[in-house]
Residue frames relative to the residue before (quaternion, step in Angstrom):
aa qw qx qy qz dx dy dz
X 1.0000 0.0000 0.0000 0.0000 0.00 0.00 0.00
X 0.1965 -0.7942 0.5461 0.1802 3.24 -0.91 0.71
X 0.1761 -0.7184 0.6701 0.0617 3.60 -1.21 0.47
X 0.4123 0.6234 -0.6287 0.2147 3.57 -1.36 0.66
X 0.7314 -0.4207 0.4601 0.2765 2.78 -1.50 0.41
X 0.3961 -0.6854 0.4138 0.4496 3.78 -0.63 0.00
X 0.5523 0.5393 -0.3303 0.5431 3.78 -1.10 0.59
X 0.9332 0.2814 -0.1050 0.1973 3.60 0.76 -0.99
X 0.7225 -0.4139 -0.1428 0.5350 2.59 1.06 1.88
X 0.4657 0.7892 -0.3941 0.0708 3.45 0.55 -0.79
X 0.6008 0.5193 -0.3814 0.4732 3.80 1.01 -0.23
X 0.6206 0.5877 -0.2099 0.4748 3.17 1.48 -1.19
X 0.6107 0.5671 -0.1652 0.5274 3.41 1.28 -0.58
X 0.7133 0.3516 -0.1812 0.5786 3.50 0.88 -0.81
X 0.8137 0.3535 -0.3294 0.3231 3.36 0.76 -0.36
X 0.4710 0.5176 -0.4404 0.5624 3.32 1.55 0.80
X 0.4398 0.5973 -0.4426 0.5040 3.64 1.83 0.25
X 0.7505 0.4686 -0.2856 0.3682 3.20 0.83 -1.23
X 0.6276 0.5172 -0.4064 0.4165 3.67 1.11 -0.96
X 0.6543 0.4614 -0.3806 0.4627 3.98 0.95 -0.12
X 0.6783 -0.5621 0.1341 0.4538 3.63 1.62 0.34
X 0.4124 0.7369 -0.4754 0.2469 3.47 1.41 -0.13
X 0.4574 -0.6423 0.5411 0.2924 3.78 -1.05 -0.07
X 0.2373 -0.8297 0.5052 0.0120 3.60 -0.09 1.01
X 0.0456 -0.8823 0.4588 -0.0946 3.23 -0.55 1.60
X 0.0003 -0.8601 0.4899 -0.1423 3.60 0.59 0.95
X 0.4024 -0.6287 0.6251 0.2282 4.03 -0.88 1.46
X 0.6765 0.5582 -0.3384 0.3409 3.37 0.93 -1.42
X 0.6981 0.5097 -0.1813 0.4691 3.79 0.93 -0.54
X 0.5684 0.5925 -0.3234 0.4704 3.01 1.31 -0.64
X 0.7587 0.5199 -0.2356 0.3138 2.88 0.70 -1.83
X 0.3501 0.7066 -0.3466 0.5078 3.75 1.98 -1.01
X 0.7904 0.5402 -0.2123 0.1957 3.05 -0.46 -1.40
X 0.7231 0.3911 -0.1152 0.5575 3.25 1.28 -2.00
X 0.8126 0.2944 -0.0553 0.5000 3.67 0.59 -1.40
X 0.6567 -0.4544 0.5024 0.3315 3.85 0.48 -0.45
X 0.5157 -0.5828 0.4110 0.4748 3.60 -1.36 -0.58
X 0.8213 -0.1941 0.3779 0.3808 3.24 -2.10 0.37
X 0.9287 -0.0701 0.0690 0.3576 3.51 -1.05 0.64
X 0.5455 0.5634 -0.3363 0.5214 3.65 1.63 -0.01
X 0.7698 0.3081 -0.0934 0.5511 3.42 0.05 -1.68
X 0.8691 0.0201 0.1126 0.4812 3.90 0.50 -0.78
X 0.7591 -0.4913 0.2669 0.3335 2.89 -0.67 1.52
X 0.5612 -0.4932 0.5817 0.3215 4.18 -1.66 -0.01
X 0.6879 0.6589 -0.1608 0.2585 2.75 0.46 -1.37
X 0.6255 0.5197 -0.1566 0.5605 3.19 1.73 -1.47
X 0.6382 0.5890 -0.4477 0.2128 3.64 0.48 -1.23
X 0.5891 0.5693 -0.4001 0.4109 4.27 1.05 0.03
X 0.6277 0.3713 -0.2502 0.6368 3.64 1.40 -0.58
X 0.7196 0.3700 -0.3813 0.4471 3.80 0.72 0.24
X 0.3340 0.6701 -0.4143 0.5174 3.39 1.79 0.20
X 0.6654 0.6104 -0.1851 0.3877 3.29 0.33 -1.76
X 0.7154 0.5921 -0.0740 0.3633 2.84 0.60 -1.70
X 0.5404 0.6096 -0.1792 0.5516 3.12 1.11 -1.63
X 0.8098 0.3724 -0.1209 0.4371 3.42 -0.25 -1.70
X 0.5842 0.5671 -0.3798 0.4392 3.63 0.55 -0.16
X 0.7159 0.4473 -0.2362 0.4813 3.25 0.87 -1.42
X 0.7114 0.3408 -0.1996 0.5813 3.88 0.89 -0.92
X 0.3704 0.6737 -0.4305 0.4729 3.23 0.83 0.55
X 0.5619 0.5699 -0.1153 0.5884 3.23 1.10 -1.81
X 0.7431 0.3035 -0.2992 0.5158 3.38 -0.41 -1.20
X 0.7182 0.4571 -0.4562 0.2593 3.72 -0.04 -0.89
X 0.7285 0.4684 -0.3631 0.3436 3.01 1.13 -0.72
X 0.5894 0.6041 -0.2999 0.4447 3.68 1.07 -0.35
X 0.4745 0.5180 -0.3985 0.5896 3.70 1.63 -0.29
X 0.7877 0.3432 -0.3429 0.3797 3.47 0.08 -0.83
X 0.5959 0.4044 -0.4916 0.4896 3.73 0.99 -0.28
X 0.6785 0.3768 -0.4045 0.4838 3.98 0.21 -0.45
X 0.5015 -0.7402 0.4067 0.1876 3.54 1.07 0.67
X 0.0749 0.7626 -0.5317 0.3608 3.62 1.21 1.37
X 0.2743 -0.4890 0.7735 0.2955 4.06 -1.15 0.64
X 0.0377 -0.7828 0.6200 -0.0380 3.64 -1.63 0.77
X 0.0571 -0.7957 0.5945 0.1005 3.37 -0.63 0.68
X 0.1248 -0.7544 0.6433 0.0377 3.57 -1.05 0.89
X 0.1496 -0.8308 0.5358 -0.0172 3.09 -0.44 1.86
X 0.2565 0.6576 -0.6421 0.2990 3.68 0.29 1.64
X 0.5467 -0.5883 0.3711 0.4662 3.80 -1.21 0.30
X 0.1640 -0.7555 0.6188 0.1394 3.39 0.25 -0.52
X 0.1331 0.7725 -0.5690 0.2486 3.56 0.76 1.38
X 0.8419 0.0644 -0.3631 0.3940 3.35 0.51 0.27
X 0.5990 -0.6184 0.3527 0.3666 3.66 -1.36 0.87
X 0.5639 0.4959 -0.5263 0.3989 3.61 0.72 -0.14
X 0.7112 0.4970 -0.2713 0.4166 3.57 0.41 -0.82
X 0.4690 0.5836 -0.3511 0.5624 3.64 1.64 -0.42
X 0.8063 0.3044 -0.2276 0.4532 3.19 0.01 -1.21
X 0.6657 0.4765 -0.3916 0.4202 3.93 0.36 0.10
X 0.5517 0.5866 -0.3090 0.5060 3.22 1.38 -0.16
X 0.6996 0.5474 -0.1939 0.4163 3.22 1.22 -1.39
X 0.6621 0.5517 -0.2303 0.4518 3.53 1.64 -0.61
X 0.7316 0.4624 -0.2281 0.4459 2.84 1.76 -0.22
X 0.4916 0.5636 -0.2771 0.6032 2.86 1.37 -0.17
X 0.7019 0.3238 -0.3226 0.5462 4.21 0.92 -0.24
X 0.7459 0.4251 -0.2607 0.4415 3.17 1.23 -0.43
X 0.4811 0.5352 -0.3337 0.6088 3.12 1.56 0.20
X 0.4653 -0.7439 0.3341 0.3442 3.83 1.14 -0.27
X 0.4608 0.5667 -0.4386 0.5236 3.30 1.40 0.47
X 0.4758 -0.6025 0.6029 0.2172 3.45 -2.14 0.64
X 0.1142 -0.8591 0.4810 0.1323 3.44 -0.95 0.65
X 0.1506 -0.8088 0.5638 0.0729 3.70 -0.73 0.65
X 0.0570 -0.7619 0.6299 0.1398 3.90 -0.69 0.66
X 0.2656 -0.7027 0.6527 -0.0977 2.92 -1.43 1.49
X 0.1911 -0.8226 0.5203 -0.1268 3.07 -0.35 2.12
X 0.0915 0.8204 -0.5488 -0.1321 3.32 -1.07 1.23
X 0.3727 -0.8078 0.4399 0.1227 2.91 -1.09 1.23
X 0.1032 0.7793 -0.6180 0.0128 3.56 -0.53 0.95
X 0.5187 -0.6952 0.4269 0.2557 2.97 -1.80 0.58
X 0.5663 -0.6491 0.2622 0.4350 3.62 -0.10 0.80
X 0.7643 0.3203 -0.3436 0.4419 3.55 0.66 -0.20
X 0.4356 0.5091 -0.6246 0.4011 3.51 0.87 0.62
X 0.5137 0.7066 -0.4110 0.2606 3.72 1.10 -1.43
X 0.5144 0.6750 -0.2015 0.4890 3.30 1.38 -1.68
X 0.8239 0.3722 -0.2047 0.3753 3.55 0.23 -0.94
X 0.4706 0.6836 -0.2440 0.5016 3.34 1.56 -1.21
X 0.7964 0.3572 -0.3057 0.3805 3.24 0.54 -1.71
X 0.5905 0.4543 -0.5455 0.3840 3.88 0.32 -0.98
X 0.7883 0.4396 -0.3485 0.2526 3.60 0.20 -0.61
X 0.5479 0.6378 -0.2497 0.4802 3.27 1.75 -0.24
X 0.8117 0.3982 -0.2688 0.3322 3.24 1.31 -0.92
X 0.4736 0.7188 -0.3731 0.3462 3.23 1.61 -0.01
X 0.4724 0.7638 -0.2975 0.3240 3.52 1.98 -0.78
X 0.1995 -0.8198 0.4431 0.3030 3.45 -0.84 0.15
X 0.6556 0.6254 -0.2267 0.3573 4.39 0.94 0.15
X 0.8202 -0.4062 -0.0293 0.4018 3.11 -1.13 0.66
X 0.6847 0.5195 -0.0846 0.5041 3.58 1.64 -0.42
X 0.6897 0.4543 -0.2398 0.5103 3.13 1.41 0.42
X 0.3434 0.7653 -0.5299 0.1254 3.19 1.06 0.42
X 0.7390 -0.5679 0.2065 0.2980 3.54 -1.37 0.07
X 0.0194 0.8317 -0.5525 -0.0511 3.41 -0.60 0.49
X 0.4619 -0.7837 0.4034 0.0993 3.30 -0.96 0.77
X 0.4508 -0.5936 0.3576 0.5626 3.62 -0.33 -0.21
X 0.7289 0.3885 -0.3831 0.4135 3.47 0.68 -0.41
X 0.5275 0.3865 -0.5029 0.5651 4.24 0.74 -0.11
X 0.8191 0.3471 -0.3570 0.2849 3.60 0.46 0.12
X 0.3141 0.5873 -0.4299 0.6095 3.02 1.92 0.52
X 0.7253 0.3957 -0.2776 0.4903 3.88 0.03 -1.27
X 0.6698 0.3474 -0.3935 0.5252 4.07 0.54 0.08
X 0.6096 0.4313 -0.4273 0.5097 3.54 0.56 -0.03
X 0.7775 0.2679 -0.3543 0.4451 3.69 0.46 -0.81
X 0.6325 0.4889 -0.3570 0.4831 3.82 1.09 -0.03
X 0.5908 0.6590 -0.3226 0.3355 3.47 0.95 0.15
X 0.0580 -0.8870 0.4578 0.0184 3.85 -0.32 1.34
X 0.0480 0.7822 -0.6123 -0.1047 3.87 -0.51 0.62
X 0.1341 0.7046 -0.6696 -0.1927 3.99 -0.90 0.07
X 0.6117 -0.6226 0.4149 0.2570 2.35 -1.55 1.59
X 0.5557 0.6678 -0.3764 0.3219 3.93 0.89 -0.09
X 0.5410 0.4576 -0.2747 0.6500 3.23 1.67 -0.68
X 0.6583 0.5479 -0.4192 0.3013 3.96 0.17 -0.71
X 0.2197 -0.8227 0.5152 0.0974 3.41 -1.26 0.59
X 0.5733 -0.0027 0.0231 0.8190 3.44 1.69 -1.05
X 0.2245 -0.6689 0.7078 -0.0355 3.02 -1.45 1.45
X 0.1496 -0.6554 0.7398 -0.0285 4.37 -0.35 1.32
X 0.0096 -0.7105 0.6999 0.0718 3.62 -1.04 1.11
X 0.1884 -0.8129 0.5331 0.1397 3.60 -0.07 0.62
């Protein structure tokens, strides 16, 4: 499971999981795929019922990777520990082992990351402001009790 902040690397991370064979699950892709981009193809407004949505469907799949005994990475933030830790039951109760992988960035690199991120155009670049990127930094929990590999970048 991955965990970060947004901006801080984590797709980029998982997808050097995936070239070693992991299955790469991403809401953010998903959501591409079915509906289009953030605030172009489909309303703002929608992007919490296409979350849902998203996560339901890779949900499913995640859970069928772990019975056909697949290594998986799930590249969502997992900023909060309640939503960590229900995953994690599912994922033991689903008969699979779980590890969170925490990146740590320093908020003013995030800043930097982002101007260059938002200029991108794909499923992983949607927009973020300074303030949605203020309100994920102050809404964002890790304990270090739950962490397994900590990447300070």
């Amino acid at each position: 499971m991955m965990c970060g902040v947004a901006v801080s690397g984590k797709t980029t991370f998982s997808q050097q999981l995936e070239k070693e064979g992991f299955v790469r699950l991403s809401i953010d892709e998903e959501i591409w795929a079915t509906n289009g981009r953030y605030g172009i193809d489909f309303p703002i407004e929608r992007i919490e019922e296409y979350k849902k949505d998203a996560e339901i469907k890779l949900r499913n799949h995640f859970i069928k990777l772990i019975h056909d005994k697949q290594q998986v990475v799930i590249d969502f933030s997992f900023w909060d520990p309640v939503r960590r830790d229900q995953y994690k039951q599912l994922i033991e109760k689903s008969g699979g082992r779980c590890k969170l992988i925490y990146l740590k960035v320093h908020p003013d690199d995030l800043r930097e990351w982002l101007k260059i991120r938002n200029k991108r155009f794909d499923a992983n670049a949607f927009p973020i402001t300074e303030e949605i990127l203020t309100s994920y930094l102050n809404g964002f929990e890790v304990s270090k009790d739950e962490v397994e590999i900590v990447i300070e970048n």
